[in-house]
C-alpha positions as a Markdown table, in Angstrom:
| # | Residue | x | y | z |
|---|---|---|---|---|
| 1 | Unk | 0.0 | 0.0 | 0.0 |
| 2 | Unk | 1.1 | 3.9 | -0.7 |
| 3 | Unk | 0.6 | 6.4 | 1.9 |
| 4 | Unk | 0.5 | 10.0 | 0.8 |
| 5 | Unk | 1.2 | 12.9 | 2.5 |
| 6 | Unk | -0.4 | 16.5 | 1.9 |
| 7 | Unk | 1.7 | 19.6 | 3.6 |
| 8 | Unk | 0.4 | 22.7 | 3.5 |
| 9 | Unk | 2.2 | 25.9 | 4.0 |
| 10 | Unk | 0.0 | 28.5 | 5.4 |
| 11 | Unk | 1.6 | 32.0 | 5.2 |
| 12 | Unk | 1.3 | 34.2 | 8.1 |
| 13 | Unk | -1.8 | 36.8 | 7.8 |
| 14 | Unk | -1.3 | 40.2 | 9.6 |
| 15 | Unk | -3.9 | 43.4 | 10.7 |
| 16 | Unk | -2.5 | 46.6 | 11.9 |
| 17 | Unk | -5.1 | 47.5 | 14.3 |
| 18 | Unk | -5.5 | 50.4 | 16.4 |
| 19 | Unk | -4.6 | 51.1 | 20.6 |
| 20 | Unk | -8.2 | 50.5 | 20.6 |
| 21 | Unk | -8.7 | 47.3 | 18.6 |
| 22 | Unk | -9.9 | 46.7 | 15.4 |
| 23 | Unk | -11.4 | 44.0 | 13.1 |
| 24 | Unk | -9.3 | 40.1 | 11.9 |
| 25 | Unk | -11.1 | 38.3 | 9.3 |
| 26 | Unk | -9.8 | 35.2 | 9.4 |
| 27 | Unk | -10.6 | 31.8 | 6.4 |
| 28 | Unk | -9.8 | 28.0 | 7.2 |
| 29 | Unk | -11.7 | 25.6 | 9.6 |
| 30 | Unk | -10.2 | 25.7 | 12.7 |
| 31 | Unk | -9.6 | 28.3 | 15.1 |
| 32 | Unk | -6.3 | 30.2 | 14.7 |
| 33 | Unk | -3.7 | 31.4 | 17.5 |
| 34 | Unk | -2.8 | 35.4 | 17.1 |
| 35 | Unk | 0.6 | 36.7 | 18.3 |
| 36 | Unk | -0.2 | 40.5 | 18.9 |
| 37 | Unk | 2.3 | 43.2 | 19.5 |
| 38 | Unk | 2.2 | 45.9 | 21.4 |
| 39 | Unk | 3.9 | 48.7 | 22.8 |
| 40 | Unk | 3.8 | 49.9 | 26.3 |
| 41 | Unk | 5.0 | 53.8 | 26.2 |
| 42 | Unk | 3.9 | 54.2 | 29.1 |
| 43 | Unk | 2.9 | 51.8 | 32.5 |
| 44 | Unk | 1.7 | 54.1 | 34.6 |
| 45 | Unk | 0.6 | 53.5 | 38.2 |
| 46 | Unk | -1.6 | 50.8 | 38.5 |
| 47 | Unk | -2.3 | 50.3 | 35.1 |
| 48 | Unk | -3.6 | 47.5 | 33.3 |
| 49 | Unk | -4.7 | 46.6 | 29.7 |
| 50 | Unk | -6.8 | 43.8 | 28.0 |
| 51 | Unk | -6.6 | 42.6 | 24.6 |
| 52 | Unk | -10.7 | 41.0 | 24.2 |
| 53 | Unk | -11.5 | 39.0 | 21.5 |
| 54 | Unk | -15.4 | 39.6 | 21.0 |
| 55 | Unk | -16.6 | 37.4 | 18.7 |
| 56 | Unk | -15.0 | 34.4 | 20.6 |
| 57 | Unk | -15.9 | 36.3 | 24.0 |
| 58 | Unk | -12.5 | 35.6 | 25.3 |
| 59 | Unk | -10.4 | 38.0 | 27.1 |
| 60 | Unk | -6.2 | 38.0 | 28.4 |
| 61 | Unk | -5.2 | 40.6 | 30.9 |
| 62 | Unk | -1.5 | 42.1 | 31.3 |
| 63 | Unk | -0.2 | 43.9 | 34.4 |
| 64 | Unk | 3.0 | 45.3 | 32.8 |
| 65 | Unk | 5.9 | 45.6 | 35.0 |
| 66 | Unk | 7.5 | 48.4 | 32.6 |
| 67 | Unk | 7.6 | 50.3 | 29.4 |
| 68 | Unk | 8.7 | 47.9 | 25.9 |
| 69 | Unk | 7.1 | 45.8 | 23.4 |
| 70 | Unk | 5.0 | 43.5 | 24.6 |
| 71 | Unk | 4.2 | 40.3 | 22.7 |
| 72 | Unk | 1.4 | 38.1 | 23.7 |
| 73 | Unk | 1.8 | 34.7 | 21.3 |
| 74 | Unk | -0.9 | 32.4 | 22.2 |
| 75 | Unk | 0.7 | 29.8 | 19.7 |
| 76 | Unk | 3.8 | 29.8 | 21.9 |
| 77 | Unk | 1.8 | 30.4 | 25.3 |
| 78 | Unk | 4.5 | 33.0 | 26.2 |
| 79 | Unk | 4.1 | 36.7 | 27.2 |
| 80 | Unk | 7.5 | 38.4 | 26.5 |
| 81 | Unk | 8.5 | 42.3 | 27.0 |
| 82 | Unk | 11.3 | 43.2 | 24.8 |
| 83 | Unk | 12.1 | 39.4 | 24.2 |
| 84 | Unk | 12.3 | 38.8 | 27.6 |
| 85 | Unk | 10.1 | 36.4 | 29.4 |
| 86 | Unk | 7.2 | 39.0 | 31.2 |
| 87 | Unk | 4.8 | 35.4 | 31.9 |
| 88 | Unk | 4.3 | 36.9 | 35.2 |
| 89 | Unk | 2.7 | 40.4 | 34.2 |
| 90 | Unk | 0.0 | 38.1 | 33.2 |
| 91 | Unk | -3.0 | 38.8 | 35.1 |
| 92 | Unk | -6.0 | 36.7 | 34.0 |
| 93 | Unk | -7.9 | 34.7 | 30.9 |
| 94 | Unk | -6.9 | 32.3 | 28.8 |
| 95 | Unk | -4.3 | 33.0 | 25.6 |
| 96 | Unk | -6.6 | 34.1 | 22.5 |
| 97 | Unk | -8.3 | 32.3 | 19.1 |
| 98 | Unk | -9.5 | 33.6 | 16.0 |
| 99 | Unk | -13.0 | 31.8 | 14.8 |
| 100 | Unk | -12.0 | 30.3 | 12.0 |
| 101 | Unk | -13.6 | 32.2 | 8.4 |
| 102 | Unk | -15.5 | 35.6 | 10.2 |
| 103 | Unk | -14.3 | 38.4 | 10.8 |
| 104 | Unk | -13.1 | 38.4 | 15.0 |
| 105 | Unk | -13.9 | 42.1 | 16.4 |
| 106 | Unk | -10.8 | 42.8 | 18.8 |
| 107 | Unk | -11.1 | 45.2 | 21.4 |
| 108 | Unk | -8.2 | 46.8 | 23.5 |
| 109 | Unk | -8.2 | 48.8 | 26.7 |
| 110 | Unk | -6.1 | 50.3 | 29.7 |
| 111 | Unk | -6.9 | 50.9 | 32.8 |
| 112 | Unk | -4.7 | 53.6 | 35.0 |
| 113 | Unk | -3.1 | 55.7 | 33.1 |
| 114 | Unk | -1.2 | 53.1 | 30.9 |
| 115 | Unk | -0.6 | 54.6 | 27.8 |
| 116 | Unk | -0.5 | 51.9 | 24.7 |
| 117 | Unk | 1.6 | 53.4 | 21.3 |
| 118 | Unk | -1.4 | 53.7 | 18.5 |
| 119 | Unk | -0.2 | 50.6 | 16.7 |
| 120 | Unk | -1.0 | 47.4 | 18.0 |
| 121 | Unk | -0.3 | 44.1 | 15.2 |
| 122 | Unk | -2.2 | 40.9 | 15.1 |
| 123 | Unk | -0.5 | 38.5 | 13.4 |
| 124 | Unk | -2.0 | 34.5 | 12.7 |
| 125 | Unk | -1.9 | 31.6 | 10.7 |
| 126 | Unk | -5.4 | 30.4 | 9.3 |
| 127 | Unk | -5.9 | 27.1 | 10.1 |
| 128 | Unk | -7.2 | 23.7 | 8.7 |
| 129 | Unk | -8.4 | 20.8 | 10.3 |
């Protein structure tokens, strides 16, 4: 008997979004894992921000410990600030999905007076199952 094997290469998909949030239409058939980046400009006191996906209804929130470029990669299940590990600035919810083939409203928000750059990137790989 012959056995086959199919590999697909999926590119990487990107969205600029907004500090705010913005929209990630996603294709395939099974739910994709966003990396997005970020960068803190400012932590001020107390200040938190959450990254909320709402079409999936899930939501991560970061306690940064500083100022940098925050990467939240919920392929990898790792939380880094300027490469380094920052796993414990995270505060609560589970690492983000993208519903497969809609469009996956993202909303993004601080508390304290955090202060986000206006560029945040969402970056995935659409998935097939």
């Amino acid at each position: 008997s012959t056995v086959l094997w199919l590999r697909v290469v999926v590119s990487i998909q990107d969205e600029d979004l907004s500090n705010t949030g913005g929209t990630v239409t996603t294709s395939g058939n099974f739910y994709a894992l966003p990396k997005f980046t970020l960068d803190v400009t400012d932590d001020g006191t107390n200040g938190t921000f959450s990254i909320t996906n709402s079409t999936t209804g899930e939501a991560i929130i970061i306690t940064p410990s500083g100022t940098g470029v925050y990467v939240i990669d919920s392929d990898t299940e790792t939380i880094t600030n300027d490469a380094v590990d920052a796993m414990g600035d995270w505060t609560s919810g589970p690492f983000l999905t993208l519903k497969p083939n809609a469009v996956n409203t993202i909303v993004i928000a601080v508390t304290g007076s955090l202060v986000l750059d206006t560029s945040v990137t969402c970056e995935w790989r659409n998935r097939y199952k």
